[in-house]
Short mmCIF file of the C-alpha atoms (twelve columns), coordinates in Angstrom:
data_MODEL
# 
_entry.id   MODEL 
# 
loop_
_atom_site.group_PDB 
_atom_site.id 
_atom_site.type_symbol 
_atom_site.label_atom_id 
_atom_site.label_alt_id 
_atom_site.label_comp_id 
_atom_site.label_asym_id 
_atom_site.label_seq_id 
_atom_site.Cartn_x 
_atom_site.Cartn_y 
_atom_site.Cartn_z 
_atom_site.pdbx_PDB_model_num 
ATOM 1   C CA . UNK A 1   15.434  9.271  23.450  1 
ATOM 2   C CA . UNK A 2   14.674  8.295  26.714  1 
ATOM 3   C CA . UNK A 3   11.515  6.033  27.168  1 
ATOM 4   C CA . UNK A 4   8.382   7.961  29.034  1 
ATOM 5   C CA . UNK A 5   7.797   6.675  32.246  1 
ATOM 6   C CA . UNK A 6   4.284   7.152  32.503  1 
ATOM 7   C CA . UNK A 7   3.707   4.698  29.425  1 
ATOM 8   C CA . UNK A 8   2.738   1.072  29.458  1 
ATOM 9   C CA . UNK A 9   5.387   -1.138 30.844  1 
ATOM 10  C CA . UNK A 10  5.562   -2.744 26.797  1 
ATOM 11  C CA . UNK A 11  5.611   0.906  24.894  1 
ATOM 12  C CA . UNK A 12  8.054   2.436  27.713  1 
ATOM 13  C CA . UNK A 13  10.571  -0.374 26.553  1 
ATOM 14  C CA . UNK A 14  10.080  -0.017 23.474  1 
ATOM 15  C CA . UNK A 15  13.241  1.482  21.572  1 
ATOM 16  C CA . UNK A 16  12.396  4.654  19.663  1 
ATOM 17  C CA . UNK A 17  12.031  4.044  15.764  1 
ATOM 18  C CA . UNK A 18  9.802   4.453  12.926  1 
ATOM 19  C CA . UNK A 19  7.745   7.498  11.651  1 
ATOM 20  C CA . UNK A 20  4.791   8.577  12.444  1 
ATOM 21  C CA . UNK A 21  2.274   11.278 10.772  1 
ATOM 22  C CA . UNK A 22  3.120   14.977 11.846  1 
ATOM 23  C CA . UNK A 23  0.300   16.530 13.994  1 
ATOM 24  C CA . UNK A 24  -2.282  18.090 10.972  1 
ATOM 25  C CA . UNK A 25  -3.555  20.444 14.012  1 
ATOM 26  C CA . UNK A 26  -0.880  22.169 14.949  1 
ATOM 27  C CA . UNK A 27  1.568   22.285 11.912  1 
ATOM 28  C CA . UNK A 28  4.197   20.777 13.928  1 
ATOM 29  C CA . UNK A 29  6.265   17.480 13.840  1 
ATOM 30  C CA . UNK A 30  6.060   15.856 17.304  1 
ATOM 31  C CA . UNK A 31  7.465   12.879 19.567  1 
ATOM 32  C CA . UNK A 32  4.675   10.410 20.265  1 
ATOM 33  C CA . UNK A 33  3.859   9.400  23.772  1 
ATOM 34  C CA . UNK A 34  1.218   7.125  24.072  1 
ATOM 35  C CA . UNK A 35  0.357   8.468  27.513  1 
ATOM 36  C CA . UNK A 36  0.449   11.968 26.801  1 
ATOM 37  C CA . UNK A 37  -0.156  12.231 22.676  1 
ATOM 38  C CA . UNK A 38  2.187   14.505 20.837  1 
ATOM 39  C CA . UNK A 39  4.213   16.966 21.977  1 
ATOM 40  C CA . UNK A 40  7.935   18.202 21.252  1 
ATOM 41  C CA . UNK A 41  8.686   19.575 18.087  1 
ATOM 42  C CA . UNK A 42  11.358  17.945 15.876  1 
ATOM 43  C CA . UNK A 43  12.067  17.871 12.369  1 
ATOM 44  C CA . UNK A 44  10.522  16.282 9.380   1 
ATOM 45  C CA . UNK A 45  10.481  13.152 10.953  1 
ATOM 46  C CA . UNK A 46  7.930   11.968 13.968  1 
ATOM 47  C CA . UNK A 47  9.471   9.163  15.936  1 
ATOM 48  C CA . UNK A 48  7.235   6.024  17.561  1 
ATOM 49  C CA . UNK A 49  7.457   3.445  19.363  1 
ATOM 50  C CA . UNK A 50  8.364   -0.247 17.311  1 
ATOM 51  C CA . UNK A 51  5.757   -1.863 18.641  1 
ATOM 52  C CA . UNK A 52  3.139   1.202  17.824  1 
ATOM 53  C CA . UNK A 53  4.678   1.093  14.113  1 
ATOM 54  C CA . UNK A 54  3.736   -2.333 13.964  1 
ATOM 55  C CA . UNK A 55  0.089   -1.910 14.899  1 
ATOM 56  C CA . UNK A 56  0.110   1.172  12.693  1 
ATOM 57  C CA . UNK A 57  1.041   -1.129 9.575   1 
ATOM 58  C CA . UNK A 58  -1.341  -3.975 10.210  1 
ATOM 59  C CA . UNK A 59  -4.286  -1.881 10.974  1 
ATOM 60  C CA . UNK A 60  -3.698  -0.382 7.827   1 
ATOM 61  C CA . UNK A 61  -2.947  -3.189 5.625   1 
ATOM 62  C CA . UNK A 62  0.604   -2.350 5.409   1 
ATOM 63  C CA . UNK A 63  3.195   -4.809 6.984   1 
ATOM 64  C CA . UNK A 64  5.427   -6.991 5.262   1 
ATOM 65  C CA . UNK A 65  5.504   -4.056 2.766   1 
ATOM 66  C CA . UNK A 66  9.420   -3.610 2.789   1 
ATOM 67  C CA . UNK A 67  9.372   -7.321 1.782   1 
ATOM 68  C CA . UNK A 68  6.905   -7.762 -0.777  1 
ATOM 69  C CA . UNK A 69  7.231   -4.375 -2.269  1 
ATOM 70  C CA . UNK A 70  10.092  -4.485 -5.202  1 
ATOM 71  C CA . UNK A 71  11.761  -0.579 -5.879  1 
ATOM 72  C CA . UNK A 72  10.511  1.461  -8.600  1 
ATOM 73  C CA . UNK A 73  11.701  3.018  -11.419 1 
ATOM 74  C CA . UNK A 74  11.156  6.431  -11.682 1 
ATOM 75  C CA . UNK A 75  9.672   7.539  -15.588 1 
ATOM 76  C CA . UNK A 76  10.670  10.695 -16.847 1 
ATOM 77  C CA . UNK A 77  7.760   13.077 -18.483 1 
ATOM 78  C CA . UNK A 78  8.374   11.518 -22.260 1 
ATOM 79  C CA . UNK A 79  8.427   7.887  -20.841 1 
ATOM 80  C CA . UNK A 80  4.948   8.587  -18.722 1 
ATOM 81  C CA . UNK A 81  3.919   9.741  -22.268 1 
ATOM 82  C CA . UNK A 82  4.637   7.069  -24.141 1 
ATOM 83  C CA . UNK A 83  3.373   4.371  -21.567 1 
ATOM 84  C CA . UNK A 84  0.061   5.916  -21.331 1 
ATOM 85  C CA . UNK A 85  -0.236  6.698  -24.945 1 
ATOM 86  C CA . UNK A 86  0.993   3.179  -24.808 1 
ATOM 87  C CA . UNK A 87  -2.660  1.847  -22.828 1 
ATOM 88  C CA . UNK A 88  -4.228  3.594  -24.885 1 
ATOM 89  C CA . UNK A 89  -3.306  3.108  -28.889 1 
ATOM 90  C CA . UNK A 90  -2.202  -0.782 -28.052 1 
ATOM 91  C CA . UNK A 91  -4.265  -1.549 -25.146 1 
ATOM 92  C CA . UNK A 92  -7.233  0.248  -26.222 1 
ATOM 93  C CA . UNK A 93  -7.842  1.755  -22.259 1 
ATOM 94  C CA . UNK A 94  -9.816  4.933  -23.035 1 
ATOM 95  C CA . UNK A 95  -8.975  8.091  -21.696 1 
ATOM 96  C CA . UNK A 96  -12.269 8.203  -18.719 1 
ATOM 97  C CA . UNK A 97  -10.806 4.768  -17.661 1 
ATOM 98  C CA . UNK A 98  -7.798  5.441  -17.104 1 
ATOM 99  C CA . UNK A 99  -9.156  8.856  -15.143 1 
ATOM 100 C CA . UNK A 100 -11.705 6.940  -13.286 1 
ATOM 101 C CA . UNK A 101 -8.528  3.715  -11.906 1 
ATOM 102 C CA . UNK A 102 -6.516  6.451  -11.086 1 
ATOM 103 C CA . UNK A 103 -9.036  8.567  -9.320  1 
ATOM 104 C CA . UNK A 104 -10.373 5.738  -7.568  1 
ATOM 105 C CA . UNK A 105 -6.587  4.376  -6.747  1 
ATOM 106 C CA . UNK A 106 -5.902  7.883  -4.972  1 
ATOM 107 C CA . UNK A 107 -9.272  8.079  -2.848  1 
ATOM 108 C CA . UNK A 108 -8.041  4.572  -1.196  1 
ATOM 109 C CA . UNK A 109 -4.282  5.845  -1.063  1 
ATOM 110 C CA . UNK A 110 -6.491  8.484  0.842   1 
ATOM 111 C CA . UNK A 111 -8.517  6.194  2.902   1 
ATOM 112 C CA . UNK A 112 -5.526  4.429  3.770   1 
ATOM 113 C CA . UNK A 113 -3.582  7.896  4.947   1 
ATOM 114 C CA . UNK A 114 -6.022  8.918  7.304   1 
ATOM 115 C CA . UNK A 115 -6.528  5.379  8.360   1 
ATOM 116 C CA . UNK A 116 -2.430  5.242  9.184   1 
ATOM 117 C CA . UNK A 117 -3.579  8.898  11.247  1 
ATOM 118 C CA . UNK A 118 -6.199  7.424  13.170  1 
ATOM 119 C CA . UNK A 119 -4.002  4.917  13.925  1 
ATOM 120 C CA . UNK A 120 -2.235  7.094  16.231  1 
ATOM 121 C CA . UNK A 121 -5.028  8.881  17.670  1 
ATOM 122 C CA . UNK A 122 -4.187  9.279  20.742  1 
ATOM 123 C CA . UNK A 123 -1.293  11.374 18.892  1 
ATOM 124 C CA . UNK A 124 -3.059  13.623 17.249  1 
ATOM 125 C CA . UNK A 125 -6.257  14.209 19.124  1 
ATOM 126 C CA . UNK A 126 -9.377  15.653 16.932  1 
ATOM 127 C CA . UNK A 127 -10.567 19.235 18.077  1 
ATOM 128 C CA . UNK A 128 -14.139 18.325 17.010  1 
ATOM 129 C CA . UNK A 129 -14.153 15.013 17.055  1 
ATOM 130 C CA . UNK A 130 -14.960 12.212 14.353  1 
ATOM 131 C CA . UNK A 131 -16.669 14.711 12.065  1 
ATOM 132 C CA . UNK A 132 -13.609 16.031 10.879  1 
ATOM 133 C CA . UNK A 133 -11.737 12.380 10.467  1 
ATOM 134 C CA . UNK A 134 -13.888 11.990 7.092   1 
ATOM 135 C CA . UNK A 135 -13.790 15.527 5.603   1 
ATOM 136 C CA . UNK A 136 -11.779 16.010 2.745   1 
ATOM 137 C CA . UNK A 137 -11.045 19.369 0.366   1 
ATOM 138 C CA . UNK A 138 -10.218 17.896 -3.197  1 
ATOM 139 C CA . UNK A 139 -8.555  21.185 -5.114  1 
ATOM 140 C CA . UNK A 140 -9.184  20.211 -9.053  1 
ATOM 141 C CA . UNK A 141 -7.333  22.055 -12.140 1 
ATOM 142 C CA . UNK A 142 -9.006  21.992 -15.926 1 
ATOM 143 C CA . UNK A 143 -6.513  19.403 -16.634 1 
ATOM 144 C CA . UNK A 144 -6.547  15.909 -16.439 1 
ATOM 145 C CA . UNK A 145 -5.137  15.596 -13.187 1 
ATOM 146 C CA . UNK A 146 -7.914  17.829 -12.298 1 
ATOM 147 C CA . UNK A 147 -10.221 15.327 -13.695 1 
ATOM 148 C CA . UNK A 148 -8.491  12.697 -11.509 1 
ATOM 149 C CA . UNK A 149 -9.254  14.760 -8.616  1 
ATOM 150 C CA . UNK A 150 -12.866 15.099 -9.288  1 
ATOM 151 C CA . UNK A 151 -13.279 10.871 -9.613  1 
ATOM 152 C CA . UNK A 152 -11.060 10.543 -6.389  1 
ATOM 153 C CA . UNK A 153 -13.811 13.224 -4.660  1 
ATOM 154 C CA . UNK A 154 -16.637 10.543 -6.068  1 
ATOM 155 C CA . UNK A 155 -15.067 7.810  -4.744  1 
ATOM 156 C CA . UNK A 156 -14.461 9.368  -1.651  1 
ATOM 157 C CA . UNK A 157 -17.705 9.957  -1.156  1 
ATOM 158 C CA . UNK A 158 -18.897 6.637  -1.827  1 
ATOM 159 C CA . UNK A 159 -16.204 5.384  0.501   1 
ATOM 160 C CA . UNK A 160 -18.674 7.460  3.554   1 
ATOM 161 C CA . UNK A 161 -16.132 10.216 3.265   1 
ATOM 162 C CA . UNK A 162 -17.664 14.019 3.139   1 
ATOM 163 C CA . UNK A 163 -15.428 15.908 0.577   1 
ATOM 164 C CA . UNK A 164 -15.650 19.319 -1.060  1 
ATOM 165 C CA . UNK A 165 -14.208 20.182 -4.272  1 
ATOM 166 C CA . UNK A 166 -12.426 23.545 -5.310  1 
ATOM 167 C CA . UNK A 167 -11.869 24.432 -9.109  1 
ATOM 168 C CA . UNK A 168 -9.688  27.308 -9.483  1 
ATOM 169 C CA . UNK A 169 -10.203 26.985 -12.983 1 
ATOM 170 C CA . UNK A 170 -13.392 25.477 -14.745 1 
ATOM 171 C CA . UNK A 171 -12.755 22.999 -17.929 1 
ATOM 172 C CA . UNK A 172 -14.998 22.651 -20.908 1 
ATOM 173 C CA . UNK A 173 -13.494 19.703 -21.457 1 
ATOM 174 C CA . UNK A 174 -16.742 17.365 -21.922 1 
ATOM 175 C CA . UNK A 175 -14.861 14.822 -19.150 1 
ATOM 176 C CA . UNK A 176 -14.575 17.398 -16.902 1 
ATOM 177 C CA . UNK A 177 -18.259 18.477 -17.361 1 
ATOM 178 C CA . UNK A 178 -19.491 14.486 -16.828 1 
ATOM 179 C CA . UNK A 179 -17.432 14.466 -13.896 1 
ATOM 180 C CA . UNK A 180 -18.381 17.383 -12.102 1 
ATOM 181 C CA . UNK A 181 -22.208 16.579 -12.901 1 
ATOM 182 C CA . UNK A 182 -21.356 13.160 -11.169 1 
ATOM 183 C CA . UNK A 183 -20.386 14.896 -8.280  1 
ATOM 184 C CA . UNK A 184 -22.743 17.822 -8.253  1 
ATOM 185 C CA . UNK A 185 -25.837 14.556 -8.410  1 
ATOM 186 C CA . UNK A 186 -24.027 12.826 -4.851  1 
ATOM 187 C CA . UNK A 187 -24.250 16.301 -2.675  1 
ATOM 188 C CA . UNK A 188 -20.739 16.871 -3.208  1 
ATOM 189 C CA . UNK A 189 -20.598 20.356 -2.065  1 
ATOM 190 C CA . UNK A 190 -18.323 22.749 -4.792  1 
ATOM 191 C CA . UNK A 191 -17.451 25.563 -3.009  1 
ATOM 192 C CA . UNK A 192 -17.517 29.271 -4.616  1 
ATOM 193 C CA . UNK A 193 -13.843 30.453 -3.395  1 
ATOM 194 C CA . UNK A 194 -10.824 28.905 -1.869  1 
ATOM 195 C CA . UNK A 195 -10.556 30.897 1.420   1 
ATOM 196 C CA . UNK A 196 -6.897  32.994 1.993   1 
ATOM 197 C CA . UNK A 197 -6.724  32.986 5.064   1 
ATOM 198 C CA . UNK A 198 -5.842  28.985 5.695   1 
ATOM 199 C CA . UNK A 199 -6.464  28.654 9.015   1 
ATOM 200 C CA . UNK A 200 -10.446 28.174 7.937   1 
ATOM 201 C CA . UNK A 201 -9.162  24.867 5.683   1 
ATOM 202 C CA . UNK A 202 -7.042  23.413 8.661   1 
ATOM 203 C CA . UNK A 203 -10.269 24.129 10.955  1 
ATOM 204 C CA . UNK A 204 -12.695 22.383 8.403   1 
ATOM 205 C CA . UNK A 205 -10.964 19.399 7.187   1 
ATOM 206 C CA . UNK A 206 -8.830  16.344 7.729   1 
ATOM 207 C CA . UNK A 207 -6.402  17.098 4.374   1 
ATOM 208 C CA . UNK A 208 -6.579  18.756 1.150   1 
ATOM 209 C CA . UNK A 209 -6.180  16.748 -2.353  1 
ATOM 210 C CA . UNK A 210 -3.784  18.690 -4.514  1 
ATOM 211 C CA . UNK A 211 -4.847  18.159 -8.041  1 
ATOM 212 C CA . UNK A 212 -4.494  21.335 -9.704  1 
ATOM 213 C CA . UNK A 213 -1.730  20.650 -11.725 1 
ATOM 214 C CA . UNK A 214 -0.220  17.500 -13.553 1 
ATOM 215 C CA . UNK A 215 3.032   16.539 -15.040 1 
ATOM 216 C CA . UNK A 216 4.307   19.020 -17.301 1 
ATOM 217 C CA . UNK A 217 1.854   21.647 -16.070 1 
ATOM 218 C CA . UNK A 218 3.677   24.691 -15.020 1 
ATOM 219 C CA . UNK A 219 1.221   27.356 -12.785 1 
ATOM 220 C CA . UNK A 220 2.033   30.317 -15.103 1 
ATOM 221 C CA . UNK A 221 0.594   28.179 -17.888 1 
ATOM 222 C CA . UNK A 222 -2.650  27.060 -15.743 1 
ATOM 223 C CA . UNK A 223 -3.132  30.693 -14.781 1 
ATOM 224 C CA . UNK A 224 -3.645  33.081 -12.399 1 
ATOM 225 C CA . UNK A 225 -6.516  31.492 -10.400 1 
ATOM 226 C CA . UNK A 226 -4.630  28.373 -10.011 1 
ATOM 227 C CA . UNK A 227 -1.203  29.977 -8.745  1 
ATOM 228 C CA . UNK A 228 -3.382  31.877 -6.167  1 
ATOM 229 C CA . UNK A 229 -4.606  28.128 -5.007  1 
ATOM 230 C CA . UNK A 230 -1.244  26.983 -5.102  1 
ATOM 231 C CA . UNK A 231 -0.037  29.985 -2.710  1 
ATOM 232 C CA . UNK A 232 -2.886  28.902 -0.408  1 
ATOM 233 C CA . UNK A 233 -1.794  24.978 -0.226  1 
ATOM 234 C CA . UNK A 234 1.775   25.829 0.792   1 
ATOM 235 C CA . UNK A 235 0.696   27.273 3.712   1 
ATOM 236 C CA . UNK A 236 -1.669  24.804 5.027   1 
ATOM 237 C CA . UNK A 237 -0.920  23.247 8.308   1 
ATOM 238 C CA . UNK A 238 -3.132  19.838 7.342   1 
ATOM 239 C CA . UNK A 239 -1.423  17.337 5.428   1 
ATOM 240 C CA . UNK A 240 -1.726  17.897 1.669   1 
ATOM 241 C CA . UNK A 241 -1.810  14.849 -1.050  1 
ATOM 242 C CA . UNK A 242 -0.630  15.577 -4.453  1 
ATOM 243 C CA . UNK A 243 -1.948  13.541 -7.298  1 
ATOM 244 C CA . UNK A 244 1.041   12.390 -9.644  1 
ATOM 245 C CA . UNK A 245 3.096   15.132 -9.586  1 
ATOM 246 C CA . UNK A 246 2.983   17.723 -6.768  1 
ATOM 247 C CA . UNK A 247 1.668   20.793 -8.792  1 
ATOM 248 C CA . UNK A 248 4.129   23.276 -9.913  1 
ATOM 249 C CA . UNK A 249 6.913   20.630 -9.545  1 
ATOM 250 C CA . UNK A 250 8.937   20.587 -12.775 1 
ATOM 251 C CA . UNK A 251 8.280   16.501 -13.320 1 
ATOM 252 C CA . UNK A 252 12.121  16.005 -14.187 1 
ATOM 253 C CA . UNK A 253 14.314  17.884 -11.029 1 
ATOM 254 C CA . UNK A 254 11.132  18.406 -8.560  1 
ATOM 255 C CA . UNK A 255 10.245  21.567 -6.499  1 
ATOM 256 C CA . UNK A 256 12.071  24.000 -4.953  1 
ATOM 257 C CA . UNK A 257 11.415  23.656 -0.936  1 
ATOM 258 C CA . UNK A 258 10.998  27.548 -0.726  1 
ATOM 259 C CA . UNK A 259 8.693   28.270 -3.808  1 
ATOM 260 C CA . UNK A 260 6.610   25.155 -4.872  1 
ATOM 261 C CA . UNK A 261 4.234   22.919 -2.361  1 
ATOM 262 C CA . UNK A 262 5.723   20.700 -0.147  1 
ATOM 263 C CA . UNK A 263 3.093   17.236 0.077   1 
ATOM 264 C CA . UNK A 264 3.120   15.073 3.281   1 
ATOM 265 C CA . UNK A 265 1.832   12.567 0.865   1 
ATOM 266 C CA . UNK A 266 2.517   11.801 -2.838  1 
ATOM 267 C CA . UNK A 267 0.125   9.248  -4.951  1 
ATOM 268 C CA . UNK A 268 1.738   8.207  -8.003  1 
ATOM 269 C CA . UNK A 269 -0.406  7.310  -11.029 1 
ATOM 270 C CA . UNK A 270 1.505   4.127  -13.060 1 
ATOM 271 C CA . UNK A 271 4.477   4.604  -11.932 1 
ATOM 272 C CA . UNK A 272 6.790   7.354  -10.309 1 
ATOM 273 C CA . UNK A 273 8.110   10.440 -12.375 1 
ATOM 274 C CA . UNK A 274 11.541  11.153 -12.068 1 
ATOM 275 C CA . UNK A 275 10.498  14.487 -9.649  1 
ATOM 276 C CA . UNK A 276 9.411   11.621 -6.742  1 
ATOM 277 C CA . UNK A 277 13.493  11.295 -5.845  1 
ATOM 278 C CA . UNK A 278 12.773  14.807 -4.474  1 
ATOM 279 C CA . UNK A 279 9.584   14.137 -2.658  1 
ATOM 280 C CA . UNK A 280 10.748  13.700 1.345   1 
ATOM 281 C CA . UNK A 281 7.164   13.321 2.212   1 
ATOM 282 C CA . UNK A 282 5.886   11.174 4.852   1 
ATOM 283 C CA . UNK A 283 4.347   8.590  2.615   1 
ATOM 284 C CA . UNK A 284 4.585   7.154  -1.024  1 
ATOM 285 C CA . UNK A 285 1.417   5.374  -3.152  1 
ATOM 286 C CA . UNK A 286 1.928   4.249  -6.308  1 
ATOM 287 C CA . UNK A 287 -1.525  3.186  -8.105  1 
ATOM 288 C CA . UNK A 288 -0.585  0.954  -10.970 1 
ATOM 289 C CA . UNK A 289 -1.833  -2.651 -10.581 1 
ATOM 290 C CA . UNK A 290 -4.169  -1.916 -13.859 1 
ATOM 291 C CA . UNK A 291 -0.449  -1.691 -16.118 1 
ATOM 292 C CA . UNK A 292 -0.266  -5.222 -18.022 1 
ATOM 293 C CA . UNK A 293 2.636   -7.248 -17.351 1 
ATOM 294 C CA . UNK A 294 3.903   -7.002 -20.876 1 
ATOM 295 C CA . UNK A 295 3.828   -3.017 -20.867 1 
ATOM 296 C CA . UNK A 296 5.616   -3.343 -17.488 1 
ATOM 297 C CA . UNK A 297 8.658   -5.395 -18.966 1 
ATOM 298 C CA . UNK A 298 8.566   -3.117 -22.275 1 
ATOM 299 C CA . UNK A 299 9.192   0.117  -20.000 1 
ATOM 300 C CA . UNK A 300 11.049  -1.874 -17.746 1 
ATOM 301 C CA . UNK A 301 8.924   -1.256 -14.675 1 
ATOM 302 C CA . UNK A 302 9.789   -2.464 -11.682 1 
ATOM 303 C CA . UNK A 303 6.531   -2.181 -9.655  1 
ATOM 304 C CA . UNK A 304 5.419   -3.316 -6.346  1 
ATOM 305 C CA . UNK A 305 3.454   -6.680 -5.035  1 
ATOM 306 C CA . UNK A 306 -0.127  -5.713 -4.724  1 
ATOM 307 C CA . UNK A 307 -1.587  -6.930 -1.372  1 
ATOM 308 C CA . UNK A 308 -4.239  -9.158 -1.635  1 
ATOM 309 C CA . UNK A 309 -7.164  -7.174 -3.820  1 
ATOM 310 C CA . UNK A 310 -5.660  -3.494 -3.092  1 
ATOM 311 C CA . UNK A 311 -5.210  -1.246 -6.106  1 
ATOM 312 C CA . UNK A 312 -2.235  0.927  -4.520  1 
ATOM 313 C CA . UNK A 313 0.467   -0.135 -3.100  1 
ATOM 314 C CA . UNK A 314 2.823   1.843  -0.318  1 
ATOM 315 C CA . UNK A 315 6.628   2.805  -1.553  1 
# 
């Protein structure tokens, strides 16, 4: 591509490379002009300039990530079975702590995706400003990923975000209940339907948090109320983060492109499931720096250098 000439002399030299985050307002992937925002629509892919990448990735604590990060291994539905059962028979983890790391793990894998957006602001310019950069639709299930979602919407909202939470499907379970008084006690709104017609979601928030289903789930098992969610977060024009597993995905061979959610991003709990080798999203968390080293060389995990004190870690 040719460089723009009404950039800076620095970004209008700058070879074309790199991704960037599709526009969430307009559904559409775009070419990034610093001078002009986005504009031009492309495929998957968003390209930037080198030098805007590299901002990008230290503003958001995420260079030097190709060198420090080692590749994963992706864990098939019996292995992610065995590890966590694993934590907590051996390890005695109990089954709220391991809900509550994860759930906090995937409200900074959040933080840090709309930080990477902001990033580019001038990109993807805010139709009502900086109330909608913190405001976050977390879409829970009655199982444990559900669960999950309702300790990342906590955490989010301790983080000065302002989410809402959906259940399609209420839980007895008495974590669930716990969970969703925790929320109900800091103001986070619940609302009383998921609205059909989705342009009202991409008008009100930043992204949706897909946690309706988790590995192993299938929507005809989960119910009606929870495929009619699903058929609503396929068509959103925001970007959508799936906890784990993108729901519906069969956690061996993935999701089909036509039939099952597509995520921009994809947070994986431990490590990846096998499904992630289909996931052509825009960006990859795993949150797993609470694994001990010994269960890591017994599954033969090959995870990534945490930075610093972070508990997730970009793929």
């Amino acid at each position: 591509m040719s460089s723009c000439p009404r950039c800076s002399p620095e970004l209008a030299a700058a070879p074309w490379s790199g991704y960037s985050l599709d526009c969430p307002l307009s559904g559409g992937d775009h070419h990034y002009h610093p001078c002009r925002g986005s504009h031009g629509c492309q495929t998957k892919r968003t390209r930037v300039p080198q030098a805007a990448a590299a901002f990008s990735n230290q503003a958001c604590g995420m260079g030097k990530r190709q060198e420090m990060m080692a590749p994963e291994t992706p864990r098939g539905i019996s292995e992610a079975a065995s590890l966590e059962q694993e934590l907590l028979d051996e390890y005695r983890f109990g089954r709220q702590q391991l809900v509550e790391l994860c759930g906090q793990g995937s409200a900074v894998a959040v933080a840090k995706t709309t930080t990477l957006s902001l990033c580019y602001a001038q990109a993807f310019p805010l139709s009502s400003g900086s109330r909608k950069q913190r405001t976050v639709l977390v879409v829970c299930g009655p199982e444990q990923n559900g669960a999950v979602g309702l300790a990342c919407a906590r955490h989010l909202r301790v983080f000065d975000y302002q989410p809402s939470i959906f259940c399609p499907a209420r839980s007895a379970d008495a974590l669930h209940c716990d969970l969703t008084t925790q929320c109900e006690k800091m103001d986070i709104p619940f609302l009383s339907f998921l609205p059909t017609e989705v342009r009202l979601i991409d008008d009100a928030y930043r992204l949706v948090v897909d946690a309706v289903l988790g590995p192993g789930v299938r929507p005809v098992e989960a119910g009606g109320p929870c495929a009619r969610a699903l058929a609503t977060l396929k068509r959103l024009s925001i970007p959508l983060v799936s906890l784990d597993v993108p729901s519906g995905w069969d956690t061996e061979a993935g999701g089909n492109a036509k039939d099952e959610v597509q995520p921009d991003v994809l947070v994986s709990f431990a490590a990846p499931k096998s499904c992630a080798s289909r996931f052509s999203g825009r960006h990859h968390f795993v949150v797993g720096r609470f694994v001990p080293d010994d269960v890591r060389r017994k599954f033969g995990l090959r995870l990534p250098k945490y930075i610093g004190t972070d508990c997730v870690a970009a793929l």
